[in-house]
DSSP file (Angstrom, degrees, kcal/mol; ACC not computed):
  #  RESIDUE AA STRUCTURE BP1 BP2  ACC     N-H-->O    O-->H-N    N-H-->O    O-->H-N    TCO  KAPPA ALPHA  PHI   PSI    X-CA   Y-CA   Z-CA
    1    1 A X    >>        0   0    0      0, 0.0     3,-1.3     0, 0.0     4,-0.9   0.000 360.0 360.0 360.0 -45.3    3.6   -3.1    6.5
    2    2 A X  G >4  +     0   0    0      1,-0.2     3,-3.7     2,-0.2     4,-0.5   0.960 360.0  51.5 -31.4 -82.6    1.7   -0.9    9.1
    3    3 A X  G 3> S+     0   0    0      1,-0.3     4,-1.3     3,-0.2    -1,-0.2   0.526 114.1  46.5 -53.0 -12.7    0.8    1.9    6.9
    4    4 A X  G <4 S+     0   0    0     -3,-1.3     4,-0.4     2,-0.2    -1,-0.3   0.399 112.5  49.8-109.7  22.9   -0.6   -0.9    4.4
    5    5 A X  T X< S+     0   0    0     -3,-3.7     3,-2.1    -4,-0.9     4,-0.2   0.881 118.9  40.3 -53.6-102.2   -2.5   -2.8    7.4
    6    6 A X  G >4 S+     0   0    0     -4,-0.5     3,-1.9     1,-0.3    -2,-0.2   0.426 113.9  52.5 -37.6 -59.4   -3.9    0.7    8.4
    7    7 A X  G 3< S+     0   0    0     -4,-1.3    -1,-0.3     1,-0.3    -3,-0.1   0.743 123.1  28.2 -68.2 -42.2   -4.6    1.8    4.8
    8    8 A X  G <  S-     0   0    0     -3,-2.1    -1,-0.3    -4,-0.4    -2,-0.2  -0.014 106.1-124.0-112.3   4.9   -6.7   -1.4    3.8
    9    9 A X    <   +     0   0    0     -3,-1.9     2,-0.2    -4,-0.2    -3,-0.1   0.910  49.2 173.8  37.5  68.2   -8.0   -2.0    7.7
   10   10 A X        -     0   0    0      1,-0.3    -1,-0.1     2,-0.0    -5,-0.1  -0.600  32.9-102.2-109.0 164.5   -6.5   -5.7    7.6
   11   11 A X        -     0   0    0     -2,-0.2    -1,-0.3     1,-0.1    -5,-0.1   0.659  32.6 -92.0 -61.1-130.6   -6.5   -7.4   10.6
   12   12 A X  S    S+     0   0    0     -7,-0.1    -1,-0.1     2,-0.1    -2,-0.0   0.515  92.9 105.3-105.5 -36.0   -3.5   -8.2   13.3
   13   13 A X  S    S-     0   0    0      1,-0.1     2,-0.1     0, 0.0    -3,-0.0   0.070  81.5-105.5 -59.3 171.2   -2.7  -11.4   11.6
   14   14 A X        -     0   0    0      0, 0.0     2,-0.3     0, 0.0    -3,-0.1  -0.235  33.0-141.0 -92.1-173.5    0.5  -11.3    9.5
   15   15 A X        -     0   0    0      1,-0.1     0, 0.0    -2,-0.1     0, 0.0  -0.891  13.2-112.2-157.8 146.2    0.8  -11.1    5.5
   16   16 A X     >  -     0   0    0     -2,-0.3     4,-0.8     1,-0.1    -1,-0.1   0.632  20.0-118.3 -95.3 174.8    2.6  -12.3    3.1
   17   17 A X  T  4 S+     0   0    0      3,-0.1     4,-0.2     2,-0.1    -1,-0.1   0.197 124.4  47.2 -94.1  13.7    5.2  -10.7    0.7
   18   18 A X  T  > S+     0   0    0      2,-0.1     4,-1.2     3,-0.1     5,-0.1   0.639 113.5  49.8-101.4 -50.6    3.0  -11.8   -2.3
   19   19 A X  H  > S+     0   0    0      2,-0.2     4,-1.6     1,-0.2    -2,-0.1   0.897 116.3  42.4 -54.0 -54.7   -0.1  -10.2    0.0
   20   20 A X  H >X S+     0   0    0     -4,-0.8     4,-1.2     1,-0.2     3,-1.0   0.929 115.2  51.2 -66.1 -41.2    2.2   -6.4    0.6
   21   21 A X  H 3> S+     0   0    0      1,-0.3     4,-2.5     2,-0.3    -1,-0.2   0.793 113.6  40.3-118.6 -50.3    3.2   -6.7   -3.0
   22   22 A X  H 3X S+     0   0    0     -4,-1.2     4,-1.3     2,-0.2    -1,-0.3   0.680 115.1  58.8 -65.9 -26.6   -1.0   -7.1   -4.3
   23   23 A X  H <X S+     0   0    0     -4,-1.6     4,-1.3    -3,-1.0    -2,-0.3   0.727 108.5  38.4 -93.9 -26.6   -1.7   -4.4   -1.6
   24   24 A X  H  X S+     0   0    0     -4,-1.2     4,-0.9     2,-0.2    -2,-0.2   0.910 111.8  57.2 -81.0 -47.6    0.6   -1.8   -3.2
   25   25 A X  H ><>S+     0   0    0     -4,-2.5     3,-1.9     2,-0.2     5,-1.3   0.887 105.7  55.5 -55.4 -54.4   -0.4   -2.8   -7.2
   26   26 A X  H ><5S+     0   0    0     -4,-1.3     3,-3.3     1,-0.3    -2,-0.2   0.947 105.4  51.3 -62.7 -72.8   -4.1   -2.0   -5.9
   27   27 A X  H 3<5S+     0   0    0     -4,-1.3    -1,-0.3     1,-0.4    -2,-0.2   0.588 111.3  48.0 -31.1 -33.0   -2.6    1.5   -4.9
   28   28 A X  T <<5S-     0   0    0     -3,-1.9    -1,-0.4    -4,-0.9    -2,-0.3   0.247 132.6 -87.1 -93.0 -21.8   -1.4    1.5   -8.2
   29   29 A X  T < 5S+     0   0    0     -3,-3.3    -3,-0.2     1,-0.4    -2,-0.2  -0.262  77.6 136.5 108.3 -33.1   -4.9    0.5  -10.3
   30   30 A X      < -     0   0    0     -5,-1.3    -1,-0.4    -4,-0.2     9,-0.0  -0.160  44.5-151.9 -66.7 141.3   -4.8   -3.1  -10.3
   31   31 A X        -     0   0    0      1,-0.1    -1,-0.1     2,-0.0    -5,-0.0   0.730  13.3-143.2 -91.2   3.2   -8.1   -4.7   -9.4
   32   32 A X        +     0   0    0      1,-0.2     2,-0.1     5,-0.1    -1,-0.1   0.715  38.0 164.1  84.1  13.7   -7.2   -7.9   -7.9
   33   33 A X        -     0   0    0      1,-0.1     3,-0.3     2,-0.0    -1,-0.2  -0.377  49.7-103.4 -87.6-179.7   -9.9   -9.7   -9.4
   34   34 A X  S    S+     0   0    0      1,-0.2    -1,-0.1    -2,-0.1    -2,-0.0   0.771 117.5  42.2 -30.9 -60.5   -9.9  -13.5   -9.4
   35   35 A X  S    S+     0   0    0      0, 0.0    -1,-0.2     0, 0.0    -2,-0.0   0.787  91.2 106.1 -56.3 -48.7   -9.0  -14.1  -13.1
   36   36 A X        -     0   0    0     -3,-0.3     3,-0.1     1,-0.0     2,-0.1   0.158  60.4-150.0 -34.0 155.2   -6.3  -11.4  -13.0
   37   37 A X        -     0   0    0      1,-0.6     2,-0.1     0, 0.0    -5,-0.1   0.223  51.0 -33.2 -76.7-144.6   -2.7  -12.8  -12.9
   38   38 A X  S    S-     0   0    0      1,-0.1    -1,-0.6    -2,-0.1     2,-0.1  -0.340  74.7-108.6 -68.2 152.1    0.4  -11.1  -11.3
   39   39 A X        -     0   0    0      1,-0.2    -1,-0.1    -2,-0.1     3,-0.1  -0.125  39.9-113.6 -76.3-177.0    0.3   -7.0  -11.5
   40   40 A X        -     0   0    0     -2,-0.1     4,-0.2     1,-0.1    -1,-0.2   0.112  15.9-107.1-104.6-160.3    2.5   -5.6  -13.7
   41   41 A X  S  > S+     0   0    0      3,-0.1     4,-3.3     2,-0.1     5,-0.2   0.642 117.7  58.6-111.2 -31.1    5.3   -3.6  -13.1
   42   42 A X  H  > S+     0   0    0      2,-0.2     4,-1.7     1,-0.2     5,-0.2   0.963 110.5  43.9 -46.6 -52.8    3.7   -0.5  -14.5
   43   43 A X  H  > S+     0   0    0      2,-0.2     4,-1.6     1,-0.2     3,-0.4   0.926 114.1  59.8 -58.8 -40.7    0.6   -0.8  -11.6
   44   44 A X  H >> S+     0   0    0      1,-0.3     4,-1.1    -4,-0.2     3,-0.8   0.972 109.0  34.3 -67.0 -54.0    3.4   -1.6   -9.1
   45   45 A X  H 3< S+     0   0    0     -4,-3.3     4,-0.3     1,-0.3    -1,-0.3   0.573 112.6  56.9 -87.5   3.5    5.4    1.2   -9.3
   46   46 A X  H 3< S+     0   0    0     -4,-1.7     4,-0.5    -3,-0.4    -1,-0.3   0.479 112.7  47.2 -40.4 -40.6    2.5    3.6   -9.8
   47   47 A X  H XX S+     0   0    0     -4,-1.6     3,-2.9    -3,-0.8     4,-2.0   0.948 107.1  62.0 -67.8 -79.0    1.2    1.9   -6.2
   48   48 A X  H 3X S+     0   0    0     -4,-1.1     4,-1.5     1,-0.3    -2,-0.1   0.692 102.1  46.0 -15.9 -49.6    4.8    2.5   -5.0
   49   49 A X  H 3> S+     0   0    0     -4,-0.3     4,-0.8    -5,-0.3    -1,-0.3   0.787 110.6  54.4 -82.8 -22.7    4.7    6.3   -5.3
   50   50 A X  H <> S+     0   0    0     -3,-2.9     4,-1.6    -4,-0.5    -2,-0.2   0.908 112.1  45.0 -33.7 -59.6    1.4    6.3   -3.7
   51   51 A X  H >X S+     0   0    0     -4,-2.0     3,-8.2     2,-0.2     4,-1.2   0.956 103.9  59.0 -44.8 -88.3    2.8    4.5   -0.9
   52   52 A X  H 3X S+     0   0    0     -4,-1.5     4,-1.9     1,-0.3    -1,-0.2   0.495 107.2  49.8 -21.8 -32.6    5.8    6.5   -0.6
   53   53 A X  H 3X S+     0   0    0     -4,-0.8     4,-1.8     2,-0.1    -1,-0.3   0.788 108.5  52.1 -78.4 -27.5    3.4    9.5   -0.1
   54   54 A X  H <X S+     0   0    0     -3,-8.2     4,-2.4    -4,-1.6     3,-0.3   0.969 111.4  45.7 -50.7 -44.6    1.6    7.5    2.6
   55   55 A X  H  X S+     0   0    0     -4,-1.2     4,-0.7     2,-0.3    -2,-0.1   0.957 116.3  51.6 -43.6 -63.1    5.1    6.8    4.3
   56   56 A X  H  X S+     0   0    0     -4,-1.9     4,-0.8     1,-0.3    -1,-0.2   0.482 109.1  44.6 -39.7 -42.6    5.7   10.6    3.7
   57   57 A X  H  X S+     0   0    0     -4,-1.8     4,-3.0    -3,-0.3    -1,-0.3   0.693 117.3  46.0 -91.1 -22.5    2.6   11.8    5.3
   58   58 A X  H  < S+     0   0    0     -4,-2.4     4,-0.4    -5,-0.3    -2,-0.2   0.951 106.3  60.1 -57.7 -52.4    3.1    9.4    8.3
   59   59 A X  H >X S+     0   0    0     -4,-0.7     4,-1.6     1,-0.3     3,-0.7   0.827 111.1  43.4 -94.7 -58.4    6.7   10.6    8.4
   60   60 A X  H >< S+     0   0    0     -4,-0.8     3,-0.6     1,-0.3     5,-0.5   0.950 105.1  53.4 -31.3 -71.7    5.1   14.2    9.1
   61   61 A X  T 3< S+     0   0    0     -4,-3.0    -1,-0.3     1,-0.2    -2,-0.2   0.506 109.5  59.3 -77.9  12.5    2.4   13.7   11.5
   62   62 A X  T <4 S+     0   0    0     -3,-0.7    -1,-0.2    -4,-0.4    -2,-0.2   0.955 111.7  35.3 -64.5 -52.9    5.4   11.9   13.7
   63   63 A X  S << S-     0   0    0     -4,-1.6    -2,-0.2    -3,-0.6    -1,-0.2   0.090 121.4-117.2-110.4  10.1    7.4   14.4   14.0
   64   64 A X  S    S+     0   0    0     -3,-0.2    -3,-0.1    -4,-0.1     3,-0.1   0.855  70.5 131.3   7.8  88.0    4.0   17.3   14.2
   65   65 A X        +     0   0    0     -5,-0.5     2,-0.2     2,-0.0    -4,-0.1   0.500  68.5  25.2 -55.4 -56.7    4.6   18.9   11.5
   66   66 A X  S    S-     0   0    0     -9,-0.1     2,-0.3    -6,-0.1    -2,-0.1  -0.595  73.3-124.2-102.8-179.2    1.1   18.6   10.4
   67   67 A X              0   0    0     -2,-0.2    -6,-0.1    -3,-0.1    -7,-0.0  -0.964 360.0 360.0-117.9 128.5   -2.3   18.1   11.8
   68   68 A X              0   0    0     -2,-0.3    -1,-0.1    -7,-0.1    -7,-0.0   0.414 360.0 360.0 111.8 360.0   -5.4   16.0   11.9
């Protein structure tokens, strides 16, 4: 939930599991506009490996491995 606060510069307040779920399908392509339904599964799991490299690169700069 951090890394998609931080990614999308959302406030402090909390969000939803419907919110994290819309925030990863955007990672994925979806655009989230009004009309849209639910994301798919294809946009979700396309978001999901995005993440998972967010996670990945977090995972890194703990541990300084990398830089910057």
């Amino acid at each position: 939930v951090k890394i998609v606060k931080a990614y999308y510069r959302l406030p402090k307040k909390k969000i939803t599991i419907d919110q994290f779920l819309r925030y990863i399908a955007q990672m994925g392509g979806f655009l989230n506009r009004k009309g849209d339904g639910n994301p798919g599964w294809q946009s979700i799991w396309e978001g999901w490996k995005f993440f998972l490299g967010l996670k990945e690169g977090v995972r890194l700069q703990k541990e300084g491995l990398i830089c910057g």
